[in-house]
N, C-alpha and C positions, 0 to 999 in steps of 0.2 A: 504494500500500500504506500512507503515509504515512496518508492518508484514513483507511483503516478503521482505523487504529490509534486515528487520534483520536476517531471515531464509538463505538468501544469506550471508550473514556475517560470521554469523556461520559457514557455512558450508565452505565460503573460508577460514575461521580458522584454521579449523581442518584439510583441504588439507595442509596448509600453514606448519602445524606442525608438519602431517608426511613429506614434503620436507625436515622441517627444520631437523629432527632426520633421515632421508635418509643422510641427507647432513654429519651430524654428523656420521653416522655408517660409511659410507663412509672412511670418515679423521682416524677414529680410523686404519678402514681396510688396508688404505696406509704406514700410520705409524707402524704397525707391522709386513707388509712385508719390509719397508727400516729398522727395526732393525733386521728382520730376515734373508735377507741379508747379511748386514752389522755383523753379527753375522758369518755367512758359509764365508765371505773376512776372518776373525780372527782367522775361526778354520783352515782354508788355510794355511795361512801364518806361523800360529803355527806349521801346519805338513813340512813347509818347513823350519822353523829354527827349528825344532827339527831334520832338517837331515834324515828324513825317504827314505828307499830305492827309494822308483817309484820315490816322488818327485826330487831326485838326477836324475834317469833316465828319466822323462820326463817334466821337468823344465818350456817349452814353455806352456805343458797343465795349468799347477799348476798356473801361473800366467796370462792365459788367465780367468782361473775359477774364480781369485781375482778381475781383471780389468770388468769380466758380473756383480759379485754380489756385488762389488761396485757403477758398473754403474745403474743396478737395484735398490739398496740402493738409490742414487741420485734421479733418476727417480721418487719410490715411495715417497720419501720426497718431493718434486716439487708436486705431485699429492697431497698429506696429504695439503701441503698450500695452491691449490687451493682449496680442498673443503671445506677447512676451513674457506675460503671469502665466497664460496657458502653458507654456514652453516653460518654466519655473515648477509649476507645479506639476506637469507631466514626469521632468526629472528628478522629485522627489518622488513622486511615485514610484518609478522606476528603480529610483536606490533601495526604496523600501522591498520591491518585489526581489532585488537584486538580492539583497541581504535576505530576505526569507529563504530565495533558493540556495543560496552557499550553505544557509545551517540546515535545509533537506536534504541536503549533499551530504552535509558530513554527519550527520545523524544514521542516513543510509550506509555510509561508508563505518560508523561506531557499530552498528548493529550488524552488519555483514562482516565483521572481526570479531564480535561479539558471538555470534554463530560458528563461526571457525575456530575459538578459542574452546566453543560448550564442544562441539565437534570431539575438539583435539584431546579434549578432558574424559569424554563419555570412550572415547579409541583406548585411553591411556587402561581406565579401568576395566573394562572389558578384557582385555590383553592380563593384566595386571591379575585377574581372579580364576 
């Protein structure tokens, strides 16, 4: 029984650590769309103090498109920090699972020495009488 406890262990591991690197890709994923955003707000506002014609003629657009990809910028940062507690607590989870199955391991590993020792004991006597 010892076995499939740690076969289950294992296997919640390995679940546990693609969440934990889902979580991770994730956070990366949010964070380079709020700098790439945050990037299209700058080259905006650049074509607007550089004075370019449209920008002069249609000024409303120009800084509706800074106030989305600011507000987008925001947004993905908020998201990047949540999934960076996801990704936090996914890897505690994992350590905890990690460390359950090391001492299933070695529990199975104590008991199957522990059997070959009663073994070794139960051969001696036998022989011995």
């Amino acid at each position: 029984m010892s076995s499939d406890k740690r076969q289950r262990l294992g296997k919640l591991v390995k679940v546990m650590q693609h969440l934990t690197d889902y979580h991770q890709a994730r956070h990366a994923g949010h964070l380079a769309q709020a700098a790439s955003a945050s990037s299209e707000a700058e080259e905006i506002t650049a074509r607007i103090d550089a004075g370019e014609a449209m920008s002069a003629l249609f000024p409303e657009i120009y800084h509706r498109r800074i106030a989305d990809a600011l507000q987008r910028s925001r947004a993905s940062a908020e998201n990047a920090q949540a999934e960076a507690r996801k990704a936090v607590t996914a890897d505690a989870r994992t350590s905890a699972l990690a460390r359950a199955y090391r001492e299933a391991a070695s529990a199975e590993e104590r008991d199957l020495a522990d059997k070959e020792r009663l073994e070794l004991i139960q051969r001696g006597k036998a022989s011995g009488t």
